[in-house]
C-alpha positions in Angstrom: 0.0 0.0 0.0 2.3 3.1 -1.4 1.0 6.5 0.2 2.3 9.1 -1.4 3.9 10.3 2.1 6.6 7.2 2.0 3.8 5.5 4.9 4.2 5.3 8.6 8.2 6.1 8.0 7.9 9.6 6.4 5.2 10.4 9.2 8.0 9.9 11.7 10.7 11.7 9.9 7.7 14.9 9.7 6.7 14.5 13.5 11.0 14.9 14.1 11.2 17.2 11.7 8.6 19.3 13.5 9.7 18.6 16.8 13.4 20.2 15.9 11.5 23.5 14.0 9.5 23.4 17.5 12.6 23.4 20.1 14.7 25.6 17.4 12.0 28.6 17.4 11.0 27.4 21.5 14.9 28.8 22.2 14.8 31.7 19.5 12.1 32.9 21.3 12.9 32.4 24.8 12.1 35.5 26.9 14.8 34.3 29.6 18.5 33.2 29.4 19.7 30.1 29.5 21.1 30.7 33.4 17.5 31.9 34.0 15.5 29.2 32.3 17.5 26.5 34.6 17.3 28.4 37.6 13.0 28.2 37.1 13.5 24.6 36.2 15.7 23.8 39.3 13.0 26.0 41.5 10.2 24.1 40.1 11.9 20.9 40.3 12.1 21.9 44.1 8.5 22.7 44.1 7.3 19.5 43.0 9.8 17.7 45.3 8.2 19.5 48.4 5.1 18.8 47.4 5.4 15.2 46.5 7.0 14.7 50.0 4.1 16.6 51.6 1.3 14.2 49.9 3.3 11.1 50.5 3.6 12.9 54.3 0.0 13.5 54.8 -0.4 9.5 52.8 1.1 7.9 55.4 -0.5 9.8 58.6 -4.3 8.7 56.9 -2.3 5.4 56.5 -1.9 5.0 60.2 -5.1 6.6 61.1 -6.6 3.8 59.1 -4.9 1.3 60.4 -5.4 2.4 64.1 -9.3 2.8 63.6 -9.3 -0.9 62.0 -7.3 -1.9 64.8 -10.0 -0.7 67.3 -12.6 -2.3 65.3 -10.9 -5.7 65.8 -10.1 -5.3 69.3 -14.0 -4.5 69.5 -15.1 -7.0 67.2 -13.1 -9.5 69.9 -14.4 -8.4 72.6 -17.5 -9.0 71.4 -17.5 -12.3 70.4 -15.4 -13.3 74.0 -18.0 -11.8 75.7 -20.7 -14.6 73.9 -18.5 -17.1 74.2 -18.7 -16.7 78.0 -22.5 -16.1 78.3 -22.7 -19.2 75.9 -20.2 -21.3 78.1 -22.0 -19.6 81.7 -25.3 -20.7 80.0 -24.1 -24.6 78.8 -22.5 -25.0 82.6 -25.4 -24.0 84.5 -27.8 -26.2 82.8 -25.2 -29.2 82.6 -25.0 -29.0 86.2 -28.3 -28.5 87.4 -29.0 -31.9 85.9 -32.9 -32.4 87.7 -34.6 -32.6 84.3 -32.9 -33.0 81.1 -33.5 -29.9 78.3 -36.5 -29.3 76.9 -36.9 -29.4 73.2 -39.0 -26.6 72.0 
């Protein structure tokens, strides 16, 4: 299948060529000097930095508030199900031992 454009090759060799006339013209056209332009890039840089430490900061504090209220939950949810398993056991031991009349079914 011949294009006319030499196919998905030539589109390549267009999209470079156009990314070269881009940067070419980008520095032309530049309102700062190099030693400016990398001083905002470095700043920025720093920026970002800061603020990716912060999120990963505040990340890890929900983190561990998560993890503590789960932790309660469990130490609840334990509680709990001690606290039936004694009634239950309370219940089974007073009726095995008062042994006058067997259960009744009901």
């Amino acid at each position: 299948m011949a294009d006319g454009d030499g196919g998905s090759g030539g589109s390549f060799l267009w999209f470079l060529a156009g990314l070269g006339v881009g940067a070419v013209v980008g520095v032309l056209y530049a309102p700062r000097s190099g030693d400016e332009t990398r001083d905002v890039i470095r700043s920025k840089a720093q920026e970002g930095s800061e603020r990716a430490r912060h999120h990963a900061r505040r990340a890890r504090e929900q983190a561990n508030e998560w993890m503590d209220r789960g932790r309660d939950v469990i130490n609840q949810q334990k509680e709990q199900f001690r606290s039936a398993y004694e009634a239950g056991r309370q219940a089974y031991n007073e009726t095995t031992t008062a042994g006058a009349e067997p259960p009744k079914n009901i």
